[in-house]
Each structure stands twice: as structure tokens, then as C-alpha cells.
N, C-alpha and C positions, 0 to 999 in steps of 0.2 A: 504494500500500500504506500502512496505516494505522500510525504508530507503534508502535501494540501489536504488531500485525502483524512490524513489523523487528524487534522488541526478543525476540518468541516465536519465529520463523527465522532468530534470528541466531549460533546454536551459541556459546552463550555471551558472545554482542556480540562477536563474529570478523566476521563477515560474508565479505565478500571485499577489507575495508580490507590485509592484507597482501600480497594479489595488487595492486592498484591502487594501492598503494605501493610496490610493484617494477618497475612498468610504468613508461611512459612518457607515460602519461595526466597530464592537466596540472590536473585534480580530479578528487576525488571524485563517486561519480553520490548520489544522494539517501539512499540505506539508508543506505551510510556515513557520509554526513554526518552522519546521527542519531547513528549507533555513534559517531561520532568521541569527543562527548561528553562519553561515559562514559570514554573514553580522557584526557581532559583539555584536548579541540584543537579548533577552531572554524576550519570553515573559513569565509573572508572573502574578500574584496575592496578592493581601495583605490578607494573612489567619490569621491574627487574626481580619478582619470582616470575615470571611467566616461565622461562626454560628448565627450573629447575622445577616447580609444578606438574610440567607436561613432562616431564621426565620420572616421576612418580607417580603418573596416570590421576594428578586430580585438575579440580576444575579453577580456572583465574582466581585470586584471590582479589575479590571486588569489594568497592568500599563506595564511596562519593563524597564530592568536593562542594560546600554548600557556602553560595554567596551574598554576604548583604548588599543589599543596593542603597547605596546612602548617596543623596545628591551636594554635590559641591564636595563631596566628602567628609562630612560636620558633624561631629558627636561627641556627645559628653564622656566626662571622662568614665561616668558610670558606664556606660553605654560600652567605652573602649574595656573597663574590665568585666565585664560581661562575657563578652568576646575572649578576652585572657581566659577567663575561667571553663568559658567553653571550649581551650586548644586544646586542655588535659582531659574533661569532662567529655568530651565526644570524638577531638581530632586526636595528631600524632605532637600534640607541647607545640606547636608553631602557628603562627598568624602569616599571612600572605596580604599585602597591599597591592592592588590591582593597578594597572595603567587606567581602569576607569576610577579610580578612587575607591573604589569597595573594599570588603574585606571579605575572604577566603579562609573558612577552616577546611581542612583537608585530610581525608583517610574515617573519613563519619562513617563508621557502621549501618549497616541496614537498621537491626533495631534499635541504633539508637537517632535516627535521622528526622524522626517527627518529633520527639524531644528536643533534637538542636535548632528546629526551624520554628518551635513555639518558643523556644528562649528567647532564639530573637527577638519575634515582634513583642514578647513581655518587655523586652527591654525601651521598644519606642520606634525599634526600626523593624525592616523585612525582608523578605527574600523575592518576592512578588517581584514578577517584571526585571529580574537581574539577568535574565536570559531569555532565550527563545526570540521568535518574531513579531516582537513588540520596539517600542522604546524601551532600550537600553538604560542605564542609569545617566543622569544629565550631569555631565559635567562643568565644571565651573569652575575658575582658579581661586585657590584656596587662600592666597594672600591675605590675610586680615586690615588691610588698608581700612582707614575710614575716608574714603570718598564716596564722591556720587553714585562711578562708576560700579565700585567696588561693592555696595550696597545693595544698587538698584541691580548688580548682577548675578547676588544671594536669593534677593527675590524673584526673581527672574527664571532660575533653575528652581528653584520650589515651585511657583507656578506651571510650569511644565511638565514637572514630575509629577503633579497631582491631574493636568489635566490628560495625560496618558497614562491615567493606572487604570488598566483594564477593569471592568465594573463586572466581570463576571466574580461569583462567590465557589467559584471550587476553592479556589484557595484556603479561605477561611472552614471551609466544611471540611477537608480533609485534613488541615493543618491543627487549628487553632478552635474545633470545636463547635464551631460556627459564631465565632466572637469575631471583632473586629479588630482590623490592621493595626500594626503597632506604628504603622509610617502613609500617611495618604490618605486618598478621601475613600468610601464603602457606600456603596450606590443603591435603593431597594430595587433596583430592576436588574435583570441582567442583560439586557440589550445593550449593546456595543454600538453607540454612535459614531468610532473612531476606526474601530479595528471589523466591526461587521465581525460576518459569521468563518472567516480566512484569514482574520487576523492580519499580519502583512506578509509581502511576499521575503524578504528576510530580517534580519536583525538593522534599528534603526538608529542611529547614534546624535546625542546632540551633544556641542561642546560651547561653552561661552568665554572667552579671553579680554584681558582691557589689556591694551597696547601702554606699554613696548615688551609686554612679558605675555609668551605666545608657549604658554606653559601647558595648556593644554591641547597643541596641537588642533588648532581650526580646523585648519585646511584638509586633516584627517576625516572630519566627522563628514556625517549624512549631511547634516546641518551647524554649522558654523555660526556663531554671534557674536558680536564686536558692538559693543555702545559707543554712542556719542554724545557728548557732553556740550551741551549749551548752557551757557548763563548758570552756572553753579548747578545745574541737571540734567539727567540721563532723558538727551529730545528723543529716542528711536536708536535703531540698531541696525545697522548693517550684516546682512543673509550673503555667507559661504555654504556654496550648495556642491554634493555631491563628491565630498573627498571618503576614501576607503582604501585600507589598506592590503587587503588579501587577494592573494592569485594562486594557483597553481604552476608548479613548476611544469617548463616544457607546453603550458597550454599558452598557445600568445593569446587568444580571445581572452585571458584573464588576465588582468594587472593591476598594478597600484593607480591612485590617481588622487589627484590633490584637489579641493574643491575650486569652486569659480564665486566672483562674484555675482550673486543674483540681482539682489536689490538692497535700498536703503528701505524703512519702514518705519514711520511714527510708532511709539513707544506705546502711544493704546492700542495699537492692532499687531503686536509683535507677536501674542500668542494666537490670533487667528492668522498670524503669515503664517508659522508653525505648524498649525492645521491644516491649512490649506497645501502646505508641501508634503505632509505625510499622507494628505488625502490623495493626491495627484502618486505619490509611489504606491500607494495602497492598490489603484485602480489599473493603474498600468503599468506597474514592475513585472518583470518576468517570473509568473510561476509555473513554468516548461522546465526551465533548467533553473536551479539552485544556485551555482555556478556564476549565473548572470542574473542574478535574481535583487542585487542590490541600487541602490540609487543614480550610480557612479554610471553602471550599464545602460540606463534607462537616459540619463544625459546624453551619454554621448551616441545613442540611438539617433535622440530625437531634437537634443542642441540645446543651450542653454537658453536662447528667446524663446522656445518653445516652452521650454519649465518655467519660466519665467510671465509666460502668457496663462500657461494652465493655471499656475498659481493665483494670478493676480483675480484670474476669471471666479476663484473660488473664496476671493477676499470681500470683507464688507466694501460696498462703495463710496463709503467716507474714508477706506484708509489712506491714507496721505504715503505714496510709494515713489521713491526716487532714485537717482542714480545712487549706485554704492558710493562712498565714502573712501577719503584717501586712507591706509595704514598702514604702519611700521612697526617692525618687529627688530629686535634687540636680542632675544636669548630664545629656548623653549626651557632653560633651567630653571630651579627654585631659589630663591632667596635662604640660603641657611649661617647658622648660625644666629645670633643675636643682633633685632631691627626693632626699628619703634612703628609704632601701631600709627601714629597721628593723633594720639586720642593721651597724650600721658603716658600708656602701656606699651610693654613690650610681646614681640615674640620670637620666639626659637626655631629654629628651622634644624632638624637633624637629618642628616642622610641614613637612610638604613638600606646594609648591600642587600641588592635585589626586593627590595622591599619584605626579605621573609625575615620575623619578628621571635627570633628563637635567642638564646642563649649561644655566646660562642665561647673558646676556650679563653678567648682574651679578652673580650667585651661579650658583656651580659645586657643586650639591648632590651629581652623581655624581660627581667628580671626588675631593671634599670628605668626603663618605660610604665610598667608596673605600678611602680613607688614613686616616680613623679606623678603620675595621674591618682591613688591612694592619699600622698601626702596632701597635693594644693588641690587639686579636681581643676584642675585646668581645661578648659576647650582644647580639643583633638579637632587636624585636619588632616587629612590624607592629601598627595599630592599625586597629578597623573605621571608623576616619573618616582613615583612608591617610597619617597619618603615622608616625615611627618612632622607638624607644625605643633608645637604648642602655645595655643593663644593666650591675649586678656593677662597678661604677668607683669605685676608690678614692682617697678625696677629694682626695691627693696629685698625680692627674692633672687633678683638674678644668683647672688655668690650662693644662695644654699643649693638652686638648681644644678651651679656649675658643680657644685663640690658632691650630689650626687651622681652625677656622670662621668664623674673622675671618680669615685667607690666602684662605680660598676665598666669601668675603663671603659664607656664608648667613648668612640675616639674625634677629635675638631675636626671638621670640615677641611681647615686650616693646614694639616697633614697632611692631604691629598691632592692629586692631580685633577684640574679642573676638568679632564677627561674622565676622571673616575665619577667625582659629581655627578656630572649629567649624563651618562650613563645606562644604560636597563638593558634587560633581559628579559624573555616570559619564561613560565614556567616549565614548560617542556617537559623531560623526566622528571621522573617516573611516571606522576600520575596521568599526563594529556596524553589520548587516546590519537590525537592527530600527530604528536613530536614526532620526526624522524631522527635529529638528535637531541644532544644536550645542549641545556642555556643555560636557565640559572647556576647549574651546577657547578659550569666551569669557567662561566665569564668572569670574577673576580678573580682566578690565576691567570687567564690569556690579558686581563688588564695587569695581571701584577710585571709580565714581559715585554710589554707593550709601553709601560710606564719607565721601565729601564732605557726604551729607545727615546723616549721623550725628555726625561733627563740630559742626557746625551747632548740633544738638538735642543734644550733651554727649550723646550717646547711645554713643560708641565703645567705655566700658565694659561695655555692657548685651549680656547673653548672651542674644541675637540669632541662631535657626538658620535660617542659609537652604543651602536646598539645590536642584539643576537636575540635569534627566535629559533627555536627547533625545528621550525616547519614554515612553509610560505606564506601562511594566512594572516601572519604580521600584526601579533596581539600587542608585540614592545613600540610598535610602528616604527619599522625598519629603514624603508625604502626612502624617507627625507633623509636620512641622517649621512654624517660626513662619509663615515662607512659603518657598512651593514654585512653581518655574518649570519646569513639565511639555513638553516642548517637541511642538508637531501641528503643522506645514510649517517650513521652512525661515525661522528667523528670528523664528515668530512660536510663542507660549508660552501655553498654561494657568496661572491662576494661583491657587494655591488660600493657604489662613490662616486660623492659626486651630490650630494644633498647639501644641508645647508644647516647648521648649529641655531637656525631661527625657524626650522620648520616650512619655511615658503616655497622650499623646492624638490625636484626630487631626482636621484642619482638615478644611477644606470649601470647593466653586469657588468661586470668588471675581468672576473674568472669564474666560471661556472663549478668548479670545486675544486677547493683549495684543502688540504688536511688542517687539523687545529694547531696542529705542531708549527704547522709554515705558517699560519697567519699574520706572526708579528715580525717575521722578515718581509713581505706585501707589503704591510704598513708601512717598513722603515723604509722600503725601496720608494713608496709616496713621498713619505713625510722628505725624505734628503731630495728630492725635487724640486719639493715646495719649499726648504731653505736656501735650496742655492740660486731660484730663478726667483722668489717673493720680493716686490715692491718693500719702503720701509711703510711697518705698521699694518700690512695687506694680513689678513687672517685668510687660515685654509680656504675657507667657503666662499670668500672671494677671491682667494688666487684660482681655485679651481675655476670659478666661473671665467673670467679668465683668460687664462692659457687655454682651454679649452673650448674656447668662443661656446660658451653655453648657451644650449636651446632645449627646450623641453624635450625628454625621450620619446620618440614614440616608441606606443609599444609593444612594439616587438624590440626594444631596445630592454626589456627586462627579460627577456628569453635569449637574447644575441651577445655573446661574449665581446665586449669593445674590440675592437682593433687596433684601438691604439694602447691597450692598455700595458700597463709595466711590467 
């Protein structure tokens, strides 16, 4: 049966996931696995027993990976140890911060999995809508500024996230007892003004950034937002439409693609523009093939004036629509370390490697993260490159915070290479069912050999993004960044370059696979090119641009090994 198929017989994405959560079945069969999803739950596997498993004649050792959907990434600190207590109480002791801002327990048990998804929403948040072919979780930069921007852009992703929460009640009937969400609004009908009886044809992504800090990667999402500021207030927002990250290897019909400018929009009709675009992919995105089922496909079918006409056709006729807006981007990094709020207050910015929140032999980040949020109750933010903010700190506690995190040795920002910084990996092994290699597991060593060559070449200040995914679908969002290690078998990597450390552009193959071992002679044989021909003060992303008379790939230029590469 065909996706479409589950999502139109599934009485609301019920299925028979509560029967087969009561049972004594040790997974899910197929239908539900799609439902699952939308539920917020992924079922898995641990593949590194898979060979010694089938080598003993039993069956996968299956678990699932269960995700909050928090928007902007905002939760209290109760909220964050909740979450702690649930890595021991249901996962494997580790928390996962997501490129969307969520949080990720991982290795949940069957029977313990309805337990971990009513914890949540007891807690205030949910798992609702963190997957499947809905809206996604809305991203938002997590910056605690007090501006306009900064404000009207909190609200802005709460608004969103409430008005795409799907209104059907499976959820709450099979999860939560038939109580209501711990995060969003709970509808008495369950008709779908939004999503209808097909839902959408795939996964929908919104993102919102204020310029010059392009931290959540716009250009990436379905849907892109960028405010504009007049007269001390947010007048409207400018619409990037249609960036996505995921392709198949070897299929040129699939590729990365960066969004486009749509339109400017008055700030009262920003959530009916938002409507009106998901209405417009709802109706006529591809569900033939999956494959080409996302926004990105459906532009470049039919062109940006034309999404741009559907949309408009589908807006109130008072909304005020105009051309896009100029902007500029400076980083996709985070602010870490210690900033001020604007407000009196400070906050913290820590990097945590690969975003996973475990204990290490020399820094105890959950341990350490634990007892900051315990001692003050500080606001927590997740960041879309998976570190974390703690807000609202009054300057009077900075030395005890510091002299915390010096007890549990995580370590300054200040130590490391502004390549490690900005940085990410997805999760890959063991538990992603799509990985063909490893990412999180091994990018903090290929960055520890990689930072050796950066030394070298005085290069350790230079904002540097490298990013590695296990597989092409491009969860870290690969394909902008300076360079990108796409991983196709075990060990061995695609390697593309040629992006841009602000997110606005996007690279191209470079070598179609390289082993993990050679990666960081690649790099150096770059990096000594881009010393010895760099203008004074030129950074990589625009030397590359460049020397290389840069023009957008087409693509099949992410399928085609450069020719000129080094």
C-alpha cells in the first residue's frame, strides 16, 4: 500500500498503532510505521547488533527514537529536566538536539514508549506533528535579543505552530488518554481545514531568521521568513520559498536546492501567506513519487511566478504583497559564550559536540547542564546547529555559572577552532535506518585532523563550515556549507564545496568518494590554494566564489564529479 494510500485509510492517522501497542507484538507492521511519524516516533533498530543477531538466528533488536517538537526551541528549565530524566527512565542516559531545534530521546523501548510520549506532553510540550507529512517543527532563531525583530519573531513561530497542528485526536486517544496536548491548540472536530483527508504530499519545513545571523538556514526550509523593521516595528516579512535539502545519490532528478525569493507581505497576512503556500503544495505537490514529492520539485516544475500567482490567488484581498526585501547574511553560527540580552540580562551560549547531551570522560555536559538548569531554572534554547542557550541570567551569577562549568570541565568556546563551532553532523549510526555511514560518531576526530591542518595555515580563526551526514537526505544541511562529507558505504564519503559559511549558496561534487582517512589531506590540498592565491582579508566563501567564477550548480552538478577539482 502506497503512502497516500495509509495516510487516506488511516481514520485520522489511528491506524491500528493502538491495538499493536497493546499487544504483545515486538513492532510495528508497515502502515504504522508511516503513522508512527506523525505521532512523533520512528521506529528503529540498533545495526551495529544486526550481524551478530543474524548470526545467532534472532530477530533486529528494535527500539524507537521519540521526538519533541518544541518551536523556536524554548523550554523551561523544568521542561529540559524532564527530558534528562527521561534519557535514563526510557532512553540509552543521552539527549540529542536536533538541526530542527527539538529534542531526541533514543533506544525507547516498545513498552515503554506510551509512557515517554505522555511524559512529555505532562511536561507542557509534544511529540505531535515532529514528523511525518505535516509541518514540521517551526523554526526560529533562538537568540534572546530584545528587539522588535527578535520578539515579533517568537511570536510569529508560535502562531504557526498552532495554526498547523493537525486537529485530528488520534493522538491524544492513543497517547494521552484522551486528554489534551501539553503544546498547541485541541480542536472539537476533527476535520482538517489544512491538511484535508492526504495530509501533504511530504514533510513541510518553516524557518524564520533576523539578518545578519542566518542561523537557521532560510534558504533551506519549504518556507523561509525574514522580518522587516519599520519605525521601531516588525511592518511584514519577506517569503523564501522552496529550499530543501535531500537527494539521492546517482538520481540527478533529485537534488538540493536553496529557496527563492517569493514575496514581501504585510505582517497581518503573514500567517494567511503561510497558508496559502502550504495550500498551493498540498494541492499540487507530487504524490506519484515521494522522491519528488517536496516543495522544491513542485517550483521548479512550475516556476517561481507561478507559486507566487497561486499563492497570492489564495490570499485575503486586503493583503498588502510586494516585492521581496533586500538581505544580508553574516554567519549561519551561534552567538556562544557570554552576550547581553539588551534588557540588563545576560546569556550563554555553549557548544555541545554534535548536539548529543551525554557525559564525556573529560567534560560532563549532562551532568553539568543538569545543575545549571536544577540550581537557577534558567530558560533553555536549542539552536538549529545543536547547541544551547541559556537565557534571562543576571550578571551577578555569571562567576557561579562559570565556576560550574569549570567543576564539570565543559570546555570555552574560546579553545576551539571557529570550524569546530559551526560545525554539525546528523545522527547517522547506529540508530537511522536511512545512514549509509557514520557522522556523529566520527566527525569530532576527522575535525580533530583537520584542525591540525588549520593551525598550520593560521587558519583556526577563519569561519570554516563543515558539515557530514551518513546518507544524502541532508538532515545537518550539507550541501550550502564550505565543505560537505555526504556519506554512500561504510566509511567512505561524497565530497562536495563550494557553499558558503552564511548559508546563501550552494556547493557542488567535488569527488564522488573519498575514504574518511583521506579527507583531511582534500581539505588541506583546498585550504593551501586558498592561502596562497587569497586576496588580503578575502575569507574561503568568497575566495571560492571567486576563483571559480561562481554560478549556481545545476543539477546535475551534484551527481557530476567537478573537473576541475583538486
Amino acid at each position: 500500500m502506497s503512502v497516500e494510500d495509509i495516510k487516506r485509510n488511516s481514520q485520522g492517522l489511528r491506524g491500528k498503532i493502538a491495538e499493536t501497542l497493546a499487544s504483545d507484538a515486538p513492532l510495528f507492521e508497515e502502515n504504522e510505521f508511516q503513522l508512527l511519524k506523525f505521532h512523533g516516533t520512528y521506529q528503529q533498530d540498533d545495526r551495529d547488533q544486526r550481524v551478530q543477531l543474524r548470526k545467532e538466528g534472532k530477530d533486529r533488536y528494535h527500539m524507537f527514537m521519540v521526538r519533541s517538537k518544541i518551536p523556536g526551541g524554548m523550554v523551561t528549565a523544568r521542561q529540559y529536566i524532564v527530558h534528562d530524566e527521561m534519557a535514563d527512565r526510557f532512553g540509552n542516559g543521552t539527549l540529542r538536539i536536533t538541526s530542527r531545534q527539538g529534542l531526541q530521546t533514543h533506544f525507547v523501548l516498545k513498552g515503554k514508549l506510551k509512557d515517554c510520549i505522555k511524559t512529555i506532553n505532562e511536561c507542557g510540550l509534544t511529540t505531535w506533528g515532529a514528523c511525518g507529512d505535516v509541518v514540521r517543527n517551526v523554526m526560529a532563531s533562538p537568540v534572546p535579543l530584545k528587539t522588535p525583530a527578535h520578539e515579533d519573531m517568537w511570536a510569529l513561530s508560535r502562531e504557526l505552530a498552532d495554526v498547523f497542528t493537525a486537529h485530528s485526536h488520534a493522538y491524544s486517544d492513543i497517547w494521552l488518554n484522551g486528554e489534551k496536548l501539553g503544546l498547541g491548540p485541541t480542536y472539537e472536530s476533527e476535520e482538517e481545514p489544512i491538511y484535508k483527508d492526504v495530509y501533504l504530499p511530504r514533510k513541510f519545513k518553516f524557518g524564520i531568521a533576523v539578518p545578519p545571523r542566518n542561523d537557521v538556514d532560510v534558504y533551506t526550509q519549504d518556507l523561509g521568513l525574514v522580518p522587516h523593521v519599520e519605525d521601531g516595528a516588525v511592518a511584514g516579512y519577506t517569503l523564501i520559498a522552496g529550499g530543501g535539502m535531500g537527494m539521492s545519490h546517482g538520481k540527478s532528478n533529485t537534488h538540493p536546492s536553496l529557496g527563492k525569493p517569493l514575496f514581501y507581505v504585510d505582517r497581518a497576512h503573514v500567517v494567511d501567506a503561510c497558508v496559502a503556500v502550504v495550500g498551493v503544495q498540498r494541492d499540487h505537490g507530487n504524490r506519484e513519487d515521494r522522491k519528488q514529492a517536496r516543495m522544491k520539485y513542485l517550483i521548479e516544475k512550475q516556476g517561481i511566478e507561478w507559486m507566487r500567482k497561486e499563492t497570492i490567488a489564495r490570499m485575503p484581498k486586503e493583503a498588502a504583497v510586494s516585492d521581496p526585501k533586500p538581505i544580508a547574511w553574516s554567519t549561519t553560527g551561534d552567538p556562544l559564550g557570554w552576550n547581553e540580552q539588551g534588557d540588563g540580562k545576560l546569556f550563554l551560549g555553549l557548544w555541545i559536540p554534535e548536539g548529543r547531551i551525554k557525559d564525556l570522560e573529560e567534560a560532563k555536559y549532562r551532568t553539568g547542564l543538569r545543575e545549571i538548569a536544577e540550581t537557577f531554572g534558567f530558560p533553555i534554547r536549542f539552536t538549529p546547529n545543536c547547541n544551547i542557550l541559556f537565557t534571562d541570567i543576571e550578571p551577578g551569577q555569571k562567576d557561579e555559572v562559570d565556576a560550574l562549568l569549570k567543576k564539570h570541565g565543559i570546555p570555552s568556546h574560546e579553545t576551539m577552532s571557529e570550524a569546530r563551532l559551526l560545525g554539525m553532523a546528523c545522527v547517522a549510526l547506529p540508530t537511522c535506518g536511512l545512514a549509509l555511514a557514520d557522522s556523529e560518531r566520527v566527525f569530532q576526530e576527522l575535525l580533530d585532523e583537520i584542525d591540525v591542518h588549520l593551525r598550520e595555515l593560521n587558519l583556526d580563526g577563519e569561519p570554516l563550515l563543515f558539515r557530514m551526514t551518513g546518507c544524502p537526505n541532508g538532515c545537518a544541511r550539507p550541501y550550502n556549507a564550505d565543505f560537505a562529507f555526504v556519506g554512500k558505504s561504510p566509511g567512505k564519503y561524497a565530497v562536495f564545496v563550494g557553499g558558503s559559511h552564511r548559508g546563501e549558496r550552494l556547493g557542488r561534487l567535488e569527488r564522488k568518494m573519498v575514504g574518511l582517512d583521506d579527507i583531511p589531506a582534500l581539505v588541506r590540498a583546498y585550504l593551501d590554494e586558498y592561502v596562497a592565491s587569497r586576496e588580503e582579508g578575502e575569507l574561503f566563501s568568497d575566495w571560492w566564489g571567486r576563483t571559480r567564477n561562481y554560478t549556481a550548480p545545476s543539477f546535475e552538478q551534484f551527481h557530476e564529479e567537478s573537473a576541475a577539482a583538486v
